[in-house]
N, C-alpha and C positions, 0 to 999 in steps of 0.2 A: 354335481361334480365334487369329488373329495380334495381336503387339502392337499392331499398325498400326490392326486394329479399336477395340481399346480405348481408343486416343489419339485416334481421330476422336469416340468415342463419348462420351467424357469432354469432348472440349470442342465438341461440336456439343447434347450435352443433358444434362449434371451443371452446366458454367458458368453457361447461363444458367438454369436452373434456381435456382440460388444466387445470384447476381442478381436476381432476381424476388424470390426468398424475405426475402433482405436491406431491399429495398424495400418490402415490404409490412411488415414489423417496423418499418422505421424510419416507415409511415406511422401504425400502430399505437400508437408511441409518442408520435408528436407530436400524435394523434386525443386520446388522453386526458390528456396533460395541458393542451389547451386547453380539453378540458369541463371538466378539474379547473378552471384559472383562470376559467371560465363560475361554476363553482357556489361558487367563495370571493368572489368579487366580489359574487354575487347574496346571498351569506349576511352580505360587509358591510353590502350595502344595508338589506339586512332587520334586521342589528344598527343600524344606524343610525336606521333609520325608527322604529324601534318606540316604544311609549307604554305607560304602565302604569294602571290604572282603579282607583283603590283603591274597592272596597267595602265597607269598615266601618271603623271608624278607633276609637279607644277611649280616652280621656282619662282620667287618674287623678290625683289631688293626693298628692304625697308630702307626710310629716309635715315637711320645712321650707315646706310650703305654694305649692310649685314643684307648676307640672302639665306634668305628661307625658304627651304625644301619639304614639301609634305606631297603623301601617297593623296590621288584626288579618289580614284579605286584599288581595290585588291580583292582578289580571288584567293580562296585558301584552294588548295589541292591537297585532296586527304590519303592513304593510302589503300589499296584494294581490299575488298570487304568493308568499310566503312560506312556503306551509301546507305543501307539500314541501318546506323545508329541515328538516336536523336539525341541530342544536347541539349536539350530543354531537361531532362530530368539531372540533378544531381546527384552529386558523386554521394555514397554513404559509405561508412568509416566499415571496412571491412573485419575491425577487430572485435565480433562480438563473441561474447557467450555461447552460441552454437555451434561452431566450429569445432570441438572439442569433440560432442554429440555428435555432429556430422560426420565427425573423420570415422567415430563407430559406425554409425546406421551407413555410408558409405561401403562396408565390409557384407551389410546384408543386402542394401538395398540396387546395387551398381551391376550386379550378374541381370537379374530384373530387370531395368532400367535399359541395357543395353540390348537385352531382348525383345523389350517392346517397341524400343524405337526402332530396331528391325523388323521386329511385324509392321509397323501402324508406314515405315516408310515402304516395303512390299506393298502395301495393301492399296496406299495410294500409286504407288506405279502403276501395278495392274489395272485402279480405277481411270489413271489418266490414260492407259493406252486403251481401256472399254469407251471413253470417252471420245480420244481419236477415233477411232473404228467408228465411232457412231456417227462423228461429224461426218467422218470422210464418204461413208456409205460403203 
């Protein structure tokens, strides 16, 4: 094989090859950190909405004849949509460096993005109703 082959072949399909690849990484990276800012917003809200129910509460007189009141339980009650967050993970500082980037790639990548989460949610309706049908016989 001639050199000549492999220079055509190298920039007729390894280039855009790695082009493409580059681009699907870089849409990869800006996909998850706007779900990440999706679920720290949605996990403020829910820190913020919440309320607590206390259910038992317990008074005592101390010997200088001061009474003290403390909750013995409490229930938080969070607000709708909440019951899928977890609060084990912490809050991260929302001001970083990509945002900037993002607000760009957002311009190309959001027509896309809303179209596949169209199809890919089509696709599982259709499979959850092939799935009823199946159950049901």
């Amino acid at each position: 094989m001639s050199k000549d082959f492999w220079n055509k072949f190298t920039t007729r399909f390894a280039v855009p090859l790695l082009i493409f690849s580059q681009i699907v990484t870089l849409y990869d990276g800006w996909e998850s950190r706007i779900e990440s800012r999706d679920y720290e917003q949605t996990l403020k809200l829910c820190i913020a909405g919440h309320s607590h129910h206390e259910e038992y509460r317990e008074t005592i007189v101390s010997v200088d004849g001061e009474q003290i009141e403390w909750v013995i339980e409490s229930v938080a009650i969070f607000p709708d949509g909440c019951d899928s967050i977890s609060f084990i993970n912490s809050l991260k500082d929302s001001f970083t460096p990509e945002r900037t980037m993002d607000r760009w790639l957002g311009e190309v990548f959001w027509t896309y993005k809303n179209t596949k989460d169209r199809v890919v949610t089509w696709y599982e309706e259709l499979f959850i109703q092939k799935q009823l049908e199946d159950i049901r016989g």
